[in-house]
Structures are given as structure tokens and as C-alpha cells.
DRENKE-240162 format. One line per 2 residues: their letters; for each residue y, x, z of C-alpha. Coordinates in nm, 3 decimals. Example, Ala and Ser with C-alpha at 12.3 -4.5 7.8 and 13.67 -1.06 7.14 Angstrom:
DRENKE-240162
AS> -0.450,1.230,0.780; -0.106,1.367,0.714
This chain:
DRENKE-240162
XX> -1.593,4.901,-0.242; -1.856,4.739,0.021
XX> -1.992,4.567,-0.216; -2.030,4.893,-0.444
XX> -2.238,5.038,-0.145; -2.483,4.831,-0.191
XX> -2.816,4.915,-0.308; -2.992,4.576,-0.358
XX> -3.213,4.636,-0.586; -3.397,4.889,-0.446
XX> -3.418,4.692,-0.123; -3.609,4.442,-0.335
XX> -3.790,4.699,-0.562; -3.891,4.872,-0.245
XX> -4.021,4.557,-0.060; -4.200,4.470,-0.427
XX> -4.359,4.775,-0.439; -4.478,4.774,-0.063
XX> -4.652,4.416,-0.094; -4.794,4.591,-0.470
XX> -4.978,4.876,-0.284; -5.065,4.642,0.035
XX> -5.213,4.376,-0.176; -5.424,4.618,-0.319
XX> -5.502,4.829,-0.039; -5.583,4.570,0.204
XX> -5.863,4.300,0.032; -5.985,4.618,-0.118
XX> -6.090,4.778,0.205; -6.179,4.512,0.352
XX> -6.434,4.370,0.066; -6.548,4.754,0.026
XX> -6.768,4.781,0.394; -6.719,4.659,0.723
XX> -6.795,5.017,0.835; -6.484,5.145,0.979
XX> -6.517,5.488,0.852; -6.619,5.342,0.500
XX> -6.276,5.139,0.541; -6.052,5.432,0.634
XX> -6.234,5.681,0.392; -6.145,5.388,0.109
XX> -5.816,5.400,0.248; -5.830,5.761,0.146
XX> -5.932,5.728,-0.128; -5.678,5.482,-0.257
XX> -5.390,5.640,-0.190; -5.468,5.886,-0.428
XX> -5.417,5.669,-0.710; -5.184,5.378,-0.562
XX> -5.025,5.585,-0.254; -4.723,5.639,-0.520
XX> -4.635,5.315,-0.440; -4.667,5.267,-0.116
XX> -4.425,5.626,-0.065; -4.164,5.501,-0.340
XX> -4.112,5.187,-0.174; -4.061,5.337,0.168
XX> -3.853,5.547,0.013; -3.646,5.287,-0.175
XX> -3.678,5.060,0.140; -3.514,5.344,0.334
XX> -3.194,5.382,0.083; -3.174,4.985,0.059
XX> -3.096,4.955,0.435; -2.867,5.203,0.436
XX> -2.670,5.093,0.205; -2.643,4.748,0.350
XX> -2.558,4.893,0.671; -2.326,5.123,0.579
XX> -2.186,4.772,0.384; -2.173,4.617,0.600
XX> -1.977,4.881,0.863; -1.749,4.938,0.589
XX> -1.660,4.564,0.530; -1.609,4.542,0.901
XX> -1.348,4.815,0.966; -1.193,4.749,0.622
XX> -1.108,4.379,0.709; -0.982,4.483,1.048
XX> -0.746,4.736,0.859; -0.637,4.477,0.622
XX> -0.560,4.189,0.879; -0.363,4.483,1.126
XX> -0.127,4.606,0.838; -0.108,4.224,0.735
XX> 0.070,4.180,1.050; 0.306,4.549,1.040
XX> 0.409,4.450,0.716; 0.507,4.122,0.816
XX> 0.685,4.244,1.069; 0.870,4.465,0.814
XX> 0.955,4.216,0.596; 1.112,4.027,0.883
XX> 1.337,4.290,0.964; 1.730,4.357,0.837
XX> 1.737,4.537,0.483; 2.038,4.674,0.664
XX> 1.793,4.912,0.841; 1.715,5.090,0.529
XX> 2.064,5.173,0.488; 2.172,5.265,0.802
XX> 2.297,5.679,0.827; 2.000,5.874,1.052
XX> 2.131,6.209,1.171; 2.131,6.500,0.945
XX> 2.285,6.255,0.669; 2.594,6.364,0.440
XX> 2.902,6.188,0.512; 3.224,6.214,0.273
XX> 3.527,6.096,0.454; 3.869,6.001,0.320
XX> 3.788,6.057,-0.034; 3.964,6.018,-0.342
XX> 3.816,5.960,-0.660; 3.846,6.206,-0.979
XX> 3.557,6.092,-1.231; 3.339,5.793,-1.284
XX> 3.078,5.740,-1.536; 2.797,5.490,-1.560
XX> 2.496,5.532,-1.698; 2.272,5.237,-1.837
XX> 1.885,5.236,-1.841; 1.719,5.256,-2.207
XX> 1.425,5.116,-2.334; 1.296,5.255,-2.666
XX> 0.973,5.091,-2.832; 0.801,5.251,-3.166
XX> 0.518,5.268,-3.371; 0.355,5.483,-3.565
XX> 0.137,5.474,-3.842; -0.148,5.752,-3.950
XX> -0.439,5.863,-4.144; -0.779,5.649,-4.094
XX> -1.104,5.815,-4.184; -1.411,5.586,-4.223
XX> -1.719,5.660,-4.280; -2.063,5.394,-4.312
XX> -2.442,5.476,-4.361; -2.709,5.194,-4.444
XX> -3.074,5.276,-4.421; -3.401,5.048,-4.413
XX> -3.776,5.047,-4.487; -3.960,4.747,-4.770
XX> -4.293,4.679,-4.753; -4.499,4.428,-4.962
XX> -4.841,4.374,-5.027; -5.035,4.103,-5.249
XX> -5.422,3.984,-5.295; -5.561,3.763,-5.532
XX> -5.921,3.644,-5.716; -5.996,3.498,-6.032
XX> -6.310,3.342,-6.089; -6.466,3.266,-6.457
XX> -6.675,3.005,-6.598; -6.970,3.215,-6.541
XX> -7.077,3.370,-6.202; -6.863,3.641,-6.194
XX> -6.510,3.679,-6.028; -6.293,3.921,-6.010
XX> -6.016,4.015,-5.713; -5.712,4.213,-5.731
XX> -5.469,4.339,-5.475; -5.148,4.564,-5.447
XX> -4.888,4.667,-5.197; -4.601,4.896,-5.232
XX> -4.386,5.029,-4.970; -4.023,5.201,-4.999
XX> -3.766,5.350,-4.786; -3.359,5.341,-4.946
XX> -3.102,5.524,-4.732; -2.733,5.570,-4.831
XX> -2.336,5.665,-4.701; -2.004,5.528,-4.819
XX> -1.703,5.770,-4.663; -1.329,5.716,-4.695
XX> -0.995,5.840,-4.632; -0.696,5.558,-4.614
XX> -0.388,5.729,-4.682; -0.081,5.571,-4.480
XX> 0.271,5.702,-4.474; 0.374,5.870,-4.136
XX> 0.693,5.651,-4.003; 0.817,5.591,-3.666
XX> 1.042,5.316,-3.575; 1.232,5.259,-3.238
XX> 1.438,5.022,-3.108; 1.656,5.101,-2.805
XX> 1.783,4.852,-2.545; 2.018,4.915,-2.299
XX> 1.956,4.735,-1.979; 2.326,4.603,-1.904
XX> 2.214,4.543,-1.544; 2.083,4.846,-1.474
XX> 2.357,5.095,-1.447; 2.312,5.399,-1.235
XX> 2.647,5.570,-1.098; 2.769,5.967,-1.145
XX> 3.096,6.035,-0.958; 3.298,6.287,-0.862
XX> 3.537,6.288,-0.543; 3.773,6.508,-0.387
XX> 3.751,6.565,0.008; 3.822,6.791,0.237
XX> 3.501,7.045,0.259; 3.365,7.402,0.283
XX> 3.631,7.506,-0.048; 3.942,7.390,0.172
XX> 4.101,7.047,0.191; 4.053,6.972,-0.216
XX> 3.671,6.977,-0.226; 3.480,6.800,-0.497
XX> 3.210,6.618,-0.444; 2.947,6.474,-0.683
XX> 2.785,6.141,-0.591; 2.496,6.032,-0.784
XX> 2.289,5.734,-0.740; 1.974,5.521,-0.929
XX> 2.003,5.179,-1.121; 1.862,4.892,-0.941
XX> 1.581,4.874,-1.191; 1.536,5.276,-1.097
XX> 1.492,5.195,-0.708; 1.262,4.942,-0.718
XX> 1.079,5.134,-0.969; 1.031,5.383,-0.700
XX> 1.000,5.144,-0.412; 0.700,4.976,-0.612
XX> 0.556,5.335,-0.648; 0.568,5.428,-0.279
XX> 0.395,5.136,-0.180; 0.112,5.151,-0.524
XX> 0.104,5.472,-0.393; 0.044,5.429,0.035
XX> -0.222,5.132,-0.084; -0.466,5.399,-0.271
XX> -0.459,5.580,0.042; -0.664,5.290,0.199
XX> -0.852,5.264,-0.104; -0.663,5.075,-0.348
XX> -0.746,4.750,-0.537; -1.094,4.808,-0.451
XX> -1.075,4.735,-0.042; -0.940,4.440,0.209
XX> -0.665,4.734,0.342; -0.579,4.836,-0.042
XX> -0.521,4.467,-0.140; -0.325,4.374,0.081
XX> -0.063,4.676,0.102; -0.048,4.561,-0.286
XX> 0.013,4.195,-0.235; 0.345,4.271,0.010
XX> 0.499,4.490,-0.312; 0.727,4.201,-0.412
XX> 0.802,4.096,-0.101; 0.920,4.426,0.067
XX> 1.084,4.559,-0.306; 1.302,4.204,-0.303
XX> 1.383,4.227,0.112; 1.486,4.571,0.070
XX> 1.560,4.671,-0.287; 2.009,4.724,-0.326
XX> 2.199,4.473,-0.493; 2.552,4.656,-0.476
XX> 2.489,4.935,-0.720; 2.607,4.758,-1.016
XX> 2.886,4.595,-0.783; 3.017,4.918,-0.661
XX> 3.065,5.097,-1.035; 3.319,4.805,-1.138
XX> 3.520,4.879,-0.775; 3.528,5.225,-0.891
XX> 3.612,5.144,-1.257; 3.899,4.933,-1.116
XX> 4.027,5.171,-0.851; 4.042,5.460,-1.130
XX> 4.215,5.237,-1.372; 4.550,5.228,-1.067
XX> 4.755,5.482,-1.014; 4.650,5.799,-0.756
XX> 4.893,5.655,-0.487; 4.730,5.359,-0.520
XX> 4.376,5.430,-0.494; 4.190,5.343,-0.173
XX> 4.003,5.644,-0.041; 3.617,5.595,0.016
XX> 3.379,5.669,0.263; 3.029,5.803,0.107
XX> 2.679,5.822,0.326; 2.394,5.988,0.176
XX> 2.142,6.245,0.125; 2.283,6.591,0.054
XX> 2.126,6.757,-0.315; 2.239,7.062,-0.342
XX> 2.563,7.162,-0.278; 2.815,6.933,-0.242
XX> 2.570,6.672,-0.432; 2.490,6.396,-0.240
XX> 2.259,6.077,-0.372; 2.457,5.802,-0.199
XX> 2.282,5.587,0.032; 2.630,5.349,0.109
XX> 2.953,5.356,0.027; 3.298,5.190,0.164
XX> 3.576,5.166,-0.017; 3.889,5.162,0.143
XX> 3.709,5.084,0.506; 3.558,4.752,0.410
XX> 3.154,4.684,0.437; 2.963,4.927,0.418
XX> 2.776,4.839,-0.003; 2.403,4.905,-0.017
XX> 2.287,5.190,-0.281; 1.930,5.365,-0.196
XX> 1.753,5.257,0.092; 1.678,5.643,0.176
XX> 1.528,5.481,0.505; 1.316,5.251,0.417
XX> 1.031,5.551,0.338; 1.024,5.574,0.727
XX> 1.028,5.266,0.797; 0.749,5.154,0.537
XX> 0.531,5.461,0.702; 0.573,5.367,1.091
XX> 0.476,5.006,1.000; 0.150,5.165,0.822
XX> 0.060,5.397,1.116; 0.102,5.063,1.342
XX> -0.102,4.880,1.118; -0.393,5.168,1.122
XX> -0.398,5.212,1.507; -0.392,4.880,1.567
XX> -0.722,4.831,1.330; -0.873,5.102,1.531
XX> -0.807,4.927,1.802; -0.951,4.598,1.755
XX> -1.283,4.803,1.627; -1.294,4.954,1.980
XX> -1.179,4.646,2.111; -0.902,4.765,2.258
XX> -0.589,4.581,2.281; -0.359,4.643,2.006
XX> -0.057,4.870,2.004; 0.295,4.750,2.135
XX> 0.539,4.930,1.934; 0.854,4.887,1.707
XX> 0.864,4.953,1.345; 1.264,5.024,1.418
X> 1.154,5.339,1.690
């Protein structure tokens, strides 16, 4: 993007065109009289035919040096954004994935409770083609032109010449229509690892001491779909591909998706395969933490089952955490513009 604000060329047009009108202007005058009044009223007079010149490349001069300046400032405070949320985003990274689990206040919590349904659903992947109509159409057109002289000279004094040319223009069109049969043909995949959970659980709750809840949550392949867009989507904000800031927001993708992306989801829909498959009496009850969605909805951030470690399922955190270490990273660039010292504080809070 610094480089894009650039406007070399008419730096150098503009100095071209100054040295143009000046080597004109200057052994001109001078050879004309070395009257000064002659020399300024040739001046003048110049400029009347050559002063374009001289006013274009001022002009172009003007918008050249602005443009490296304004580079140049650019370039300056974009680097010192990039190398300031370098270092937030390291410090991220270096942080417990547990922290984008952990319940905030204001979070839904389902105690003691029992489950009813299970299903899981896998992620699909359909590819297809499809074929259609092509319309083509191709004109020719050209010019000929020949000419031809000759003499022919007798046994006598006389000769004779001859000459000809001809000349010819040809123009012409081809269309056509392909016809192709309209098919479509898919091909759908499930992705066996990538199985998103829909539950239902009975608690105690607003409806009396048999409440159902329903407990939703996204395939691993789903999160870190959506982890990848938050942070593609943060980096345009400091101008994408196309800057230091951008680029770099972009390059810690894979490392913050992997550090904080959940690896239980899959995990926890066999547990509660397995626990409905026992008998009621036997089933553990299970703890749920998560976002509410509606009523009595809740997309589950962690779960326990029967009291045992907490198992990671949407890091429903990790959008706060992500944007603190950002707002570090962008006061601390400000900061080392002003050359200040830069600001002491925890992504954590």
C-alpha cells in the first residue's frame, strides 16, 4: 500500500520537463541580448509558447513529493503497527487455550443434568459440475494491395511500358451455437471428523425441576472455520494483505487457530453416545457452560461429565481475548511513533 502511494513517475516526468523548459529558456536568453530588459522581456516571451512546461512540471513535481512523503509516513507507522501486534500476538499465542474456555459472568450454566437426546451431525462436502450452451462468434477482415511496372523495348527505337495495381478489401463472420446437454453431478463427502453435537438435557430450570435443555455446538472443522474468519477479518481492518500490520495479523492465523482451536468436540459425542446407550440410573449427570441462544438453548462452551475435566467445545472467549491483544498491539505502535514507552498491560485483564 506504500508502495501504491507512490507517484514516481511524475517525480521524474516533472523534473524532465523542468530541465526541458530550463534548457530552453536559459541559453536562449542569454544568447538573445545582454540587455537585461531584452532578457526578461524574452523571458516573456517564451513562456508563452514553452511556459506549459515549466507549470506541468511544477505541478507534477509537486504531486511526486507528496506521494513519496506521504510513502514514506505511511511505511513508517505501518511497520511500527506490524512489529507492536507481532509482539501482542505472541504474547497470545503463549498463553493457556484454557483461557478461551474459561466461564466469564453472564454465562449459562446447566447443573446436574441428565441426558434425553443425542444426535451428531457430520460436515458435507458436495462438488459438481455443470455443463451449458457456448455461443461463438469470429469476424476476419483485411485490406490487398498490389501494384506492377514493366517496359519492353523492340528492335527498333521504340519501347513501350506498362503498369497496373489493384487494391481490395474482403471482410467476413463465422457464428455458432454448441449445443451441450444440461447435467449436474455431485459427489458428497461426509467429513467423519467433523461432527458437530445437538443434545437435549433435562435440569432443573424456569419449567420446574424437569427442564429441557438443548445444547448445540460446531464441528471442529466449523470453529476453526470461524476462528480463521475473525482473524482474515481483524487483519483487513489494518489493511489486509496489502500492509506490514495486515500481513502479519495473517501470518499468526495458523498459529492462534491450532493454540486455541477445541479438540474434545468429537471426544465428547462418543461419551454421550456411551452414557445414553446405559441405563437412566446409570447415567452420570453433566455439567454444561455456555452461551445462552434463546431460551433454554445454549451453544456449549465446556462440558463435564459426571464432575471430571472440564472438555473444550467453542472457545466463546477467545474473541476477547484476540481483540485486547489487538488494541495492545495498536497503542503500543502509537506509542513508539510518539516515542513513548510502550503500554504495560495483560492480554488476560
Amino acid at each position: 500500500m506504500a508502495l501504491s502511494m507512490r507517484k514516481r513517475s511524475l517525480l521524474v516526468w516533472g523534473i524532465v520537463l523542468i530541465v526541458v523548459w530550463a534548457a530552453i529558456t536559459i541559453p536562449v536568453t542569454l544568447v538573445y541580448s545582454s540587455d537585461p530588459l531584452e532578457r526578461v522581456g524574452m523571458v516573456i516571451a517564451l513562456q508563452i509558447f514553452i511556459g506549459i512546461l515549466a507549470l506541468l512540471g511544477v505541478i507534477f513535481l509537486i504531486v511526486g513529493i507528496s506521494g513519496e512523503i506521504r510513502s514514506k509516513s505511511f511505511n513508517r507507522r505501518d511497520w511500527a503497527l506490524a512489529d507492536a501486534l507481532h509482539e501482542s500476538l505472541g504474547e497470545l499465542w503463549h498463553e493457556p487455550s484454557e483461557l478461551a474456555y474459561r466461564v466469564a459472568e453472564g454465562d449459562a450454566t446447566i447443573s446436574n443434568a441428565r441426558l434425553v437426546e443425542i444426535e451428531r451431525h457430520f460436515d458435507s462436502q458436495t462438488e459438481g459440475a455443470i455443463n451449458g450452451t457456448m455461443s461463438h462468434q469470429l469476424r476476419m477482415f483485411g485490406t490487398s494491395f498490389s501494384s506492377s511496372y514493366g517496359s519492353a523495348r523492340a528492335t527498333g527505337p521504340r519501347t513501350a511500358s506498362m503498369s497496373s495495381s489493384s487494391a481490395g478489401v474482403f471482410s467476413g463472420s463465422i457464428r455458432g451455437l454448441s449445443q451441450v446437454n444440461l447435467n449436474v453431478s455431485t459427489t458428497t463427502r461426509n467429513n467423519l471428523m467433523g461432527d458437530a453435537l445437538f443434545a437435549v438435557f433435562e435440569a432443573a430450570g424456569p419449567a420446574g425441576h424437569r427442564d429441557t435443555y438443548r445444547v448445540i455446538s460446531m464441528s471442529q472443522p466449523g470453529v476453526v472455520g470461524w476462528l480463521r474468519e475473525l482473524i482474515g477479518f481483524a487483519a483487513n481492518q489494518v489493511g489486509g494483505p496489502r500492509t506490514h500490520a495486515g500481513g502479519t495479523v495473517l501470518s499468526w492465523s495458523d498459529n492462534l487457530t491450532n493454540r486455541f482451536a477445541p479438540g474434545d468436540i468429537s471426544y465428547v459425542t462418543d461419551r454421550l453416545k456411551a452414557l445414553q446407550s446405559r441405563p437412566a440410573e446409570e447415567r452420570e449427570t453433566v455439567t454444561v457452560f455456555g452461551s445462552a441462544s434463546g431460551r433454554n438453548a445454549v451453544i456449549a462452551t465446556a462440558l463435564s461429565i459426571g464432575g471430571t475435566q472440564q472438555l473444550s467445545m467453542m472457545p466463546s472467549r477467545f474473541p476477547e481475548l484476540f481483540g485486547r491483544a489487538l488494541a495492545i498491539g495498536v497503542a503500543n505502535g502509537e506509542q513508539r511513533l510518539a516515542g513513548r514507552p510502550a503500554v504495560q498491560q495483560s492480554i488476560t485483564g
